[in-house]
N, C-alpha and C positions, 0 to 999 in steps of 0.2 A: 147416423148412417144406418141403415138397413145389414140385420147381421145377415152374415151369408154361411150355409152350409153344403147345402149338394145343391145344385142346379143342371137340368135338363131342358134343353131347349133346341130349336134349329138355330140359325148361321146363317149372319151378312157376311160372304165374302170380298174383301178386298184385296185382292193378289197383288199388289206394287209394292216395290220394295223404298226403302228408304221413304218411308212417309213419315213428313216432318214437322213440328209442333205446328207452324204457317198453316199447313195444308188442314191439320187438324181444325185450327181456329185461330183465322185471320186474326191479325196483331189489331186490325181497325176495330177489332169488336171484344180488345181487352179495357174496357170503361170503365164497368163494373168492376165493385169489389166484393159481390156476394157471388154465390155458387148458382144461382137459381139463373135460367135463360136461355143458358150458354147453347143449350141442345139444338135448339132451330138453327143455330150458325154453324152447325158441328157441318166439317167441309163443304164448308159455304160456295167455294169458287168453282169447286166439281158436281156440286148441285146444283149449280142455279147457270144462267148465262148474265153479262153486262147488263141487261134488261132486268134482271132477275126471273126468269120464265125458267122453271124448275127442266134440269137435263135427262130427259125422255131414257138417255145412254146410261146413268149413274145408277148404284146397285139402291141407294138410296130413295129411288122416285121407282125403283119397280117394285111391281106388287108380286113380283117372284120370290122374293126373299123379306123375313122378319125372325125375328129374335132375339135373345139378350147375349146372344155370343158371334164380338165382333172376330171375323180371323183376317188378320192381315198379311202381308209380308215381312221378309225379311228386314229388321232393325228400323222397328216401327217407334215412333216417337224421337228422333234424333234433331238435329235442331235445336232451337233456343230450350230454354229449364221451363218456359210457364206453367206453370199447373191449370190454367185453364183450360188445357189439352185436355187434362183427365177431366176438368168440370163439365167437358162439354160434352164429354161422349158418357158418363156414368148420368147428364141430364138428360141426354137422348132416349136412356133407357138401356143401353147397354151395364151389364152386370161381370163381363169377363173379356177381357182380349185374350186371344190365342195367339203368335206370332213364334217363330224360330228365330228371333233375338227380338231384346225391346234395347233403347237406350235407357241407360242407369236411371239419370233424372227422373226422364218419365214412369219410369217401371218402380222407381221411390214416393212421385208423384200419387201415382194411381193409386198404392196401397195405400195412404195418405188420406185416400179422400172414396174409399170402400170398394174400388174397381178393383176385380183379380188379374193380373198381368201373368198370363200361363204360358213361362215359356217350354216350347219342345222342340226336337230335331227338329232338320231339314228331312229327313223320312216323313215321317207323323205328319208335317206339315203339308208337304204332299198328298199324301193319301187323302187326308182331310180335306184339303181344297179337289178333287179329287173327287170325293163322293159325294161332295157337296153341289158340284157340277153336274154330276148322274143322277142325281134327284137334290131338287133343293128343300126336300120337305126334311132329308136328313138329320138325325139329332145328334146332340153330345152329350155328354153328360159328366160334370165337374164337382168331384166327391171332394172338398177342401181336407175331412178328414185323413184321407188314403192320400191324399194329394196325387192324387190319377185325373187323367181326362179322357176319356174313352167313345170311341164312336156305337154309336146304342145300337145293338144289332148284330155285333160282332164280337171277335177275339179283339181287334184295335185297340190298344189303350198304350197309356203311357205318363211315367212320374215325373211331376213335375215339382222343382224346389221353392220354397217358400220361408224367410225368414220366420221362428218359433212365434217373436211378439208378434208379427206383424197378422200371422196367423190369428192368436188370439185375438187379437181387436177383429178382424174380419170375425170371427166365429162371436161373437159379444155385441159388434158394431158401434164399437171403438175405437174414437178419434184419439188424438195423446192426451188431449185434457179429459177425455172421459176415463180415461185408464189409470190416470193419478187422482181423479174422484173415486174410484172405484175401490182405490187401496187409500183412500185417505184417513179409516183406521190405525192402517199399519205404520203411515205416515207421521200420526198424533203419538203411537205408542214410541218409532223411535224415536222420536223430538222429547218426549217425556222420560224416554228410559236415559239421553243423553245428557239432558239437565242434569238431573240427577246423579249423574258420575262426576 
């Protein structure tokens, strides 16, 4: 995974609430069992029509908005546990969700597999979706250290929480088997130091 530290960037808004792993990425295109693909499918059914002819309406096919920070609504990811939710939107190219709630799964999902799931009020989430409709070139900017997310230009900011490990692997770009490689020192030394007793 790509470690992550600070990121600045503008914002794909998606305002619906209750966006659900389905909507994320159709169950017909859970085959795969690698992480790599997934991105072109990332909400297949509100991209594309029965033809597949990509929808003109979707924030997805306009060229108004691009960047690595998805902001969605409220209790984004709910639905089935897949983790190919987060596969498919951290293939896309997205680096951070924004959301005033995520479901557990998913928001355990994401950090899993290097996507920052940033949650904040229903205030903050407003103003953001907000200013991001008065100009779409708007940026944020997501300090992992300060664990802030702040809109670039302003006073706006706001802290958001984040498990300690979960942190370090984001800031290292650390999966859980690179994190037990990483201390596999420490690992030799207590297996050695507990023979020994």
């Amino acid at each position: 995974m790509d470690k992550f530290d600070t990121l600045i960037s503008t914002c794909v808004p998606i305002p619906f609430q209750d966006i659900d792993t389905d909507q994320i990425i159709p169950a017909r295109f859970l085959k795969a069992t690698t992480r790599e693909g997934f991105g072109e499918n990332l909400f297949c059914d509100w991209r594309y029509d029965d033809k597949g002819n990509a929808n003109a309406d979707f924030v997805l096919n306009k060229d108004t908005y691009s960047g690595k920070v998805l902001v969605a609504g409220k209790n984004f990811g709910c639905g089935s546990s897949r983790e190919h939710a987060a596969w498919a939107i951290y293939d896309y190219g997205f680096k951070v969700v924004v959301s005033s709630f995520f479901a557990d799964i998913f928001k355990n999902n994401a950090l899993n597999n290097g996507l920052l799931p940033v949650q904040v009020s229903d205030e903050f989430s407003e103003k953001l979706f907000d200013a991001i409709d008065a100009d779409p070139n708007t940026e944020v900017k997501v300090d992992l250290d300060t664990q802030t997310v702040t809109l670039v230009g302003s006073d706006i900011s706001e802290e958001f929480e984040i498990n300690p490990y979960k942190k370090h692997c984001l800031k290292n770009g650390f999966d859980d088997i690179d994190f037990l490689l990483s201390n596999l020192d420490k690992v030799k030394a207590y297996e050695s130091d507990s023979i020994m007793k």
